[in-house]
N, C-alpha and C positions, 0 to 999 in steps of 0.2 A: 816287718822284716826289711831290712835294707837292701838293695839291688846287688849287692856285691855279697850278698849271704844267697841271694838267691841262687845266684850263676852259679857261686860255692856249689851247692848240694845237688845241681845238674849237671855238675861237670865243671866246671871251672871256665864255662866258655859260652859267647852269645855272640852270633855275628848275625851284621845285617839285619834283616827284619824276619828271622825267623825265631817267633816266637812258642812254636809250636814246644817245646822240650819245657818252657818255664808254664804253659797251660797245662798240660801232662801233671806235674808237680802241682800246682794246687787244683787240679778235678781230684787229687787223692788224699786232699786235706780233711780235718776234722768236717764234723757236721756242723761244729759250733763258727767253723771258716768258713763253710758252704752257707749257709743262715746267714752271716754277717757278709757275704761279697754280696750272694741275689740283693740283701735290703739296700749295699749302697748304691747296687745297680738301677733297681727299683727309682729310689730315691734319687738320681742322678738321671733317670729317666725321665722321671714327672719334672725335676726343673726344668730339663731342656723344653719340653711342649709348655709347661707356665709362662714359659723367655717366648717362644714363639705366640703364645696364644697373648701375652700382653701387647707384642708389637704388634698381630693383628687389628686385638683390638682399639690402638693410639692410629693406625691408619685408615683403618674403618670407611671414614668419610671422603679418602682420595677415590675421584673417579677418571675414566677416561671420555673422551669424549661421546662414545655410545653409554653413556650411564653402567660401566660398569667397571666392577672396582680393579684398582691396581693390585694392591698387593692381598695376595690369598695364599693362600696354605694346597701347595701340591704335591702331594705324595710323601715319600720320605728317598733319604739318601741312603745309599748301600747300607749294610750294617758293618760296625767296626768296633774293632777292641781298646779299650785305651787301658794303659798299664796305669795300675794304683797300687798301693801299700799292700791291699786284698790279694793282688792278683790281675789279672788281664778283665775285664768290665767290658761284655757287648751290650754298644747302645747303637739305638737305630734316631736322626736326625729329623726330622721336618725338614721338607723344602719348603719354603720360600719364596 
């Protein structure tokens, strides 16, 4: 569905960064849209930690000078929605 079909059927309008009215709109979509947002979310989740977990593992062997490593995996960043075809998609980041 196109962004300008979406606004269409919420009203004809989207300002700023509230998104709240076009999430409303698909939490009441099919089962078969709910199934297909969780998996792309899913699967947009596992890439980000594989992207993370590769560059961990290519710096591996940087240390500092107490023998310990620079770059490591601390915690995660806020959680945030990114707007896709599906819908709004909450993924939570690796920090870095």
């Amino acid at each position: 569905m196109k962004q300008t079909q979406i606004f269409n059927r919420i009203g004809g309008y989207a300002h700023g960064k509230d998104y709240t009215r076009i999430t409303v709109l698909y939490r009441s979509g099919t089962l078969l849209e709910q199934i297909a947002r969780e998996g792309a979310r899913q699967l947009l989740q596992l890439a980000l930690e594989n992207e993370v977990n590769e560059y961990l593992e290519a710096h591996k062997d940087l240390k500092d000078e107490q023998g310990r490593r620079v770059v490591v995996k601390n915690g995660y960043h806020p959680q945030r929605d990114l707007i896709s075809g599906l819908g709004p998609l909450t993924i939570q980041q690796s920090r870095v």
